[in-house]
Phi, psi and omega in degrees: 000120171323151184271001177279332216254322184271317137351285177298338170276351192272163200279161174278149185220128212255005164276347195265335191284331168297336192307321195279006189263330184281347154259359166292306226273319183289353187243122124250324171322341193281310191312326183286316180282347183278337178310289183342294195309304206315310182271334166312326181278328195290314180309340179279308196295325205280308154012277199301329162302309227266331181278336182285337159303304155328263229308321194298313171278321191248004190250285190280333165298312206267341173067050177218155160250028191283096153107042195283324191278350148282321185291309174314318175289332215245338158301314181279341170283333169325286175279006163270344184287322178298325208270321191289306191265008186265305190311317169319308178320295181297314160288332166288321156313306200280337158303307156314306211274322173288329176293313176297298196310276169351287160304346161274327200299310184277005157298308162272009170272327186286315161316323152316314182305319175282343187309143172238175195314328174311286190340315151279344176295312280190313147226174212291148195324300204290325173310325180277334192272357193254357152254015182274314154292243158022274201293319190272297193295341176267339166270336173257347154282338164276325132355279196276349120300302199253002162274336126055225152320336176244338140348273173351289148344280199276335162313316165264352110027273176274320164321305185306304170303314198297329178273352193259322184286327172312309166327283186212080216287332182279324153334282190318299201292331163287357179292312177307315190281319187291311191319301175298330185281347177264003160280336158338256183305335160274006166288313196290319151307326193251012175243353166259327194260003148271332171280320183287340197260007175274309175311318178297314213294307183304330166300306173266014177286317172261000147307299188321288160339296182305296194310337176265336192238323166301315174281328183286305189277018188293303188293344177269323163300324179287305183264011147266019165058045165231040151319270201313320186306309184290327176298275200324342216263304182306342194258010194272284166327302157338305183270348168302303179291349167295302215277297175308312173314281186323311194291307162324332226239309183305308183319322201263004162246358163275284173359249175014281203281345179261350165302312191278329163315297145356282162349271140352261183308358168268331189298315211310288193297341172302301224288295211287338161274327146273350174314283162350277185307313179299295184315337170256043183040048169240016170211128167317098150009309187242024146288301179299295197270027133314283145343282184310292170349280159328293176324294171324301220283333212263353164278347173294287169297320155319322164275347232259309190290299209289327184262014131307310178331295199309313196301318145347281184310296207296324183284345190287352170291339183280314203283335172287345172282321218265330206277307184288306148350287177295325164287343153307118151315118175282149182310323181215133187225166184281180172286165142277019161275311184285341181296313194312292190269334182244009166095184152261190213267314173276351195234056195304168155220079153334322187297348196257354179284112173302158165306101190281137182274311198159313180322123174200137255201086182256133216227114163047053185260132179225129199218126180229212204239163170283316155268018155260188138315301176229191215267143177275306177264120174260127132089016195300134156241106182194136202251119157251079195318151197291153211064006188238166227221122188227117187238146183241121183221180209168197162249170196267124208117002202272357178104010187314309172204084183286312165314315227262319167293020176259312201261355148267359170072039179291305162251196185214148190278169157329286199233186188052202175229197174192138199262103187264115159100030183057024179210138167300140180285347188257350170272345176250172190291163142303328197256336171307320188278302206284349173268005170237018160268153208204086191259155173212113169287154171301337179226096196283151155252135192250170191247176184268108191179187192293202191249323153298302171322330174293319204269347189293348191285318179288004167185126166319295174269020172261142186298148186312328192290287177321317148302314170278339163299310166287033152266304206302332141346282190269004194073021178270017170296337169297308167328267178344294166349298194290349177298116170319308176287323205080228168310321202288003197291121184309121179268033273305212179271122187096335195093001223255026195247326180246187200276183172296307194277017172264291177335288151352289161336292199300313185279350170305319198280345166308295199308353205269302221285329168288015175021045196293147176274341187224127210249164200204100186248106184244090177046071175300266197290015159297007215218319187268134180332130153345291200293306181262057176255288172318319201293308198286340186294331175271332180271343167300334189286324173299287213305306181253064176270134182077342195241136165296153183191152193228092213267108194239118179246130169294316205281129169264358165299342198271353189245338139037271169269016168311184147255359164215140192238117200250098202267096160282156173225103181056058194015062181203115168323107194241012174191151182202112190166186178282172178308307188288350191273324180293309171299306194304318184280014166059039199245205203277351181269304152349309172314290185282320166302311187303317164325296180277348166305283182297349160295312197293315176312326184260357153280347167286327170323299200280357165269000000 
């Protein structure tokens, strides 16, 4: 059974629903006035028979109009006080449902924030938005609306019985009887026309899709020639959600007419019992369209309460999404100790941070993945003096860079330490370390605004003169050049307006600009042209003069002059040393030079 299908069976549970308090408990005054309006409008709605009762007995049975204008005033105060609480009603829901809805989204965004890197490694884009959107809008829509509404229900509900038994308790009884067979049939009706309308709604999440990826992917479907495969795929789905739509809309015409049948046969048996009790004079003429009102009126909340449970029931998948979120742990977290004197990643105290040179020291390290099985690292040991430029290569999955998320505290080892400065990283912030790092990815990301601005991210506060010099470091001023706008010029969403290897550029020159002790190139330049490769080979050489750094390379022409070459295999360091100590042993680095040496030789041939 599917994880959309085990959704629809659970029962309600008022512990995952307690969950929801912390986000309640800052409005209750609103929560207390929505109490207020709710029951004032039900008390207003139960109102309007007992005056249609009045008019019927004293206006029209009495064939007078003696005292209509007091009655009339006191009709028109009914009704602005219901037109006042409805309005009321309606603004306060709506108050509700964007402050809560509001307070969860940013509640669960800040916790992304804190959440650590494995965590994105690991899961999916689409899984995070939907519940930081999606889950939260659905839960403060249920909040601020439909409890409500069932306030409301039930508040008039029971009012209504209270006033039809004061009326006339044998009439009220016949009402009583006809009330459960009909929660009956809308409990029941109404958990097939929630499963069928889950079943569309879930068709057209993946219509959407289909639809999306049909248009984004258009060059790629033509020229693999699966055009015809993707229509037969979209019109199979189309007609699944044709088929389901139908079947809901059959449940739900059958429902209808047998709720209003139902209905019916209570006005029916009202009309044929009192009608009876009036000819024997033991009930008043507007006592009977008292009644009858009510009857009509009193099926309304009953459908109204059975299918909000279902909605109930059904939203507790949300809240258990959001909830299961927020309890999700980051992988590697500070101490409260280390919080105490040097803050978090939202609440720094920068002033308490030492300088970093750069030393760094895996002392007995052993590592495994959290999923894995065995150990990446055993008993790993190796000392990186501040300044030195450490490239880690391999083939690619061979585990490269597994060191670099070690020694950046993405993770943390199984066992041993790792030294930043001679002191364990883990007696110091996550954000202390992360701010003196400077990573530039293979497949880099830019947020969406000009190009100054992408680059202004690697320091807030440096000046325009300064964002073009660390454009200018890396060539990334070519870029620019080529910009209509120039620097103010928009890179879209994503970066998706320049190519990869100008994206490349711009974070290389952030990363330039955050001026970091410690530098993180993970196949910088695979993305760039041969000509500006060369231009960045020389300002890398300048740039990380002094800085520890760490070069994880395809191309082994670019790591050369490192000073220590670290050779992963099967995710494990199987050589280690300079470039040239590595070539005299003829070993798996050796292997691997040669290899890719005569690839490039023979595409230069074939240029």
């Amino acid at each position: 059974m599917g994880y959309d299908e085990q959704e629809y069976s659970q029962k309600f549970s008022l512990r995952t629903w307690k969950r929801l308090l912390p986000f309640l408990s800052p409005y209750k005054k609103a929560f207390a006035l929505m109490l207020c309006f709710n029951c004032l409008t039900a008390f207003m709605d139960v109102l309007f028979p007992l005056f249609q009762r009045y008019a019927v007995d004293e206006f029209i049975e009495a064939d007078s109009l003696s005292g209509i204008w007091i009655f009339a005033a006191f009709y028109l105060c009914v009704i602005l006080t219901q037109t006042l609480s409805v309005l009321g009603m309606g603004r306060n829901s709506m108050f509700i449902e964007m402050t809560v809805g509001r307070d969860m989204r940013r509640e669960v965004f800040t916790h992304l924030q804190t959440l650590s890197f494995s965590y994105y490694n690991v899961t999916p884009v689409g899984y995070i938005l939907s519940r930081v959107m999606s889950d939260t809008m659905k839960i403060a829509g249920i909040i601020g609306w439909a409890l409500p509404d069932v306030i409301w229900a039930v508040v008039y509900l029971c009012s209504a019985l209270v006033s039809m038994l004061l009326l006339n308790w044998r009439l009220a009884l016949v009402v009583m009887v006809i009330v459960p067979l009909i929660a009956l049939v809308t409990a029941y009706f109404q958990g097939k026309i929630l499963a069928w309308n889950r079943r569309v709604r879930k068709l057209n999440s993946r219509i959407m899709g289909a639809f999306n990826e049909g248009i984004t992917g258009a060059k790629t479907s033509k020229t693999l020639v699966i055009e015809h495969d993707n229509s037969e795929s979209f019109r199979r789905l189309t007609g699944e959600m044709y088929e389901s739509g139908v079947r809901a809309t059959r449940v739900r015409a059958v429902y209808v007419p047998l709720v209003l049948f139902l209905s019916t046969m209570a006005v029916a048996a009202i009309l044929v019992r009192g009608g009876s009790l009036s000819l024997d004079g033991l009930i008043e003429l507007g006592t009977l369209s008292a009644f009858t009102t009510y009857a009509v009126g009193i099926f309304e909340p009953v459908q109204l309460v059975a299918e909000y449970i279902a909605e109930f029931i059904s939203i507790q998948a949300s809240i258990e999404r959001v909830t299961g979120l927020l309890d999700t742990e980051p992988l590697v977290k500070d101490s409260p100790e280390v919080i105490e004197k040097y803050g978090d990643s939202l609440h720094p105290k920068p002033e308490n941070w030492e300088p970093i040179r750069g030393d760094i020291e895996f002392r007995d390290v052993t590592f495994r993945y959290p999923d894995g099985g065995e150990d990446v690292l055993s008993h790993f040991n190796l000392k990186i003096p501040a300044g030195t430029t450490v490239a880690i290569v391999g083939e690619t999955g061979a585990g490269k860079s597994t060191l670099v998320n070690l020694a950046c505290r993405f993770f943390e080892p199984t066992s041993g330490q790792i030294l930043i400065d001679g002191q364990d990283y883990r007696e110091r912030s996550q954000l202390w370390l992360h701010s003196s790092i400077g990573y530039v990815l293979q497949s880099p990301h830019l947020f969406s605004g000009s190009v100054r601005e992408n680059i202004r991210y690697g320091r807030l506060d440096a000046t325009d003169a300064e964002i073009e010099a660390a454009a200018r470091a890396v060539s990334a001023d070519r870029v620019v050049e080529r910009l209509e706008n120039g620097w103010d010029s928009d890179v879209g969403e994503g970066g998706d307006r320049l190519s990869t290897g100008e994206k490349q550029l711009i974070s290389f020159a952030r990363a330039v600009l955050a001026d970091p002790r410690i530098f993180v190139l993970d196949e910088a330049t695979s993305s760039i042209d041969t000509q500006t490769e060369q231009l960045i080979q020389d300002a890398i050489e300048h740039i990380l003069k002094d800085r520890t750094s760490f070069l994880i390379a395809h191309r082994l022409s670019t790591i050369r002059r490192a000073d220590l070459i670290l050779v992963v295999h099967d995710g494990r360091i199987v050589e280690q040393g300079t470039h040239r100590e590595l070539l005299l042993r003829r070993g798996y680095y050796h292997e691997l030079y040669s290899r890719q040496f005569a690839e490039e030789s023979s595409a230069k041939v074939l240029q």
